[in-house]
C-alpha angles and dihedrals in degrees: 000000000000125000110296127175125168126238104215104162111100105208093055086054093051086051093058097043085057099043086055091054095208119199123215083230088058138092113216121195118210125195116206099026080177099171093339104256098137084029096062086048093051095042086050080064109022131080089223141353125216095201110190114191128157101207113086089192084083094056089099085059103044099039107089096036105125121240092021140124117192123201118182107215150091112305092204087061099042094060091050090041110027124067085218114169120195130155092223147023120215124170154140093226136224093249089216087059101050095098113046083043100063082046092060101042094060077072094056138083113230146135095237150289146244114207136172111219143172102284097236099042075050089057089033078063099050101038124136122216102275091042119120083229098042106125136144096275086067087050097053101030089052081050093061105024141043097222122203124183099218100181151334113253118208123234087243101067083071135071117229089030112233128237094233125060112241147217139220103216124185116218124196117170121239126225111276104264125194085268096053089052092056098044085046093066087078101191110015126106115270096242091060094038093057086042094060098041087052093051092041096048101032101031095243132153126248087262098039090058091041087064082051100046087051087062094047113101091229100091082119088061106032090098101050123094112246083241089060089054120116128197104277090048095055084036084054084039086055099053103043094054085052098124097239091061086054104063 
């Protein structure tokens, strides 16, 4: 079973309902529905709620909230496998799950989200070059998100307390650049990469963006897959998309 604390003070969880801004037109995902204490709030506001929650022991507390469709499962697995829409994400994450799920949302189109998250995965997001936390997770997730830290959250507000102190962040996605593009083609080498992300955003053909490509300072990394890259070659990748290098 993964990590699972429960938030049980209420004006935290109306923070967080407020901070989200949910409209009664929206669909709102939450990860971790746990008993439905935060669900129950989000379904009062929401036109409907996608609560995702692993444990099948909590099915006798989700199961008469209104405007919600529960699915007990991984929610790591729901957002590969599942073609799943919603307009926001609001949750009191599984910690063991904040990462890969960043790394699957960049995938996703939403409004925004508002997640509580171990403090320092929460700084390691927002980190700056120079910082002790700064990683490549802070690189790519600052390419695809503004990222706000909205507030610490005590140990206390949980039961059973964890062991680590949290965050409420808020997410909101930002518009696809050149970069995000790249970083989006998982798998495929970075030339193509790069190829595809010119033609699609300018307009170019195949051979148009290969003459660019030639005058980019990235021949080192043309060959790599974007999976394989760490932090100073997306931070080169980065750079070197920047408009102004393009012209």
């Amino acid at each position: 079973m993964q990590d699972k604390h429960f938030m049980t003070d209420k004006k935290l969880i109306n923070h967080i309902i407020s901070v989200s801004d949910v409209k009664v037109n929206e669909t709102v995902l939450e990860i971790g529905a746990g008993r439905g204490e935060l669900t129950r709030e989000i379904a009062k506001r929401a036109g409907k709620v996608i609560a995702v929650e692993i444990d099948k022991t909590f099915q006798k507390h989700l199961k008469d909230i209104p405007n919600t469709e529960i699915i007990f499962e991984n929610a790591l697995t729901v957002l590969k496998n599942q073609k799943i829409r919603f307009d926001k994400i609001i949750s009191n994450l599984p910690y063991s799950i904040s990462e890969p799920l960043i790394w699957l949302l960049i995938k996703k189109d939403f409004k925004s989200g508002v997640l509580t998250v171990p403090k320092k995965f929460a700084y390691r997001l927002v980190a700056k070059p120079g910082d002790e936390l700064y990683s490549k997770l802070s690189v790519v997730a600052q390419v695809f998100f503004n990222i706000k830290i909205m507030q610490e959250v005590p140990k206390s507000a949980f039961h059973p307390k964890p062991k680590t102190n949290s965050v409420i962040i808020k997410i909101i996605p930002k518009p696809k650049n050149l970069s995000a593009l790249v970083l989006l083609k998982q798998g495929m080498k970075v030339k193509n990469a790069v190829r595809e992300a010119l033609c699609a955003s300018k307009g170019l053909t195949k051979r148009e963006a290969r003459k660019i490509i030639k005058r980019l300072n990235i021949n080192k990394l043309l060959d790599k897959k974007t999976t394989e890259l760490k932090k100073k070659d997306i931070e080169t990748i980065i750079s070197c998309l920047k408009p102004e290098e393009l012209c």
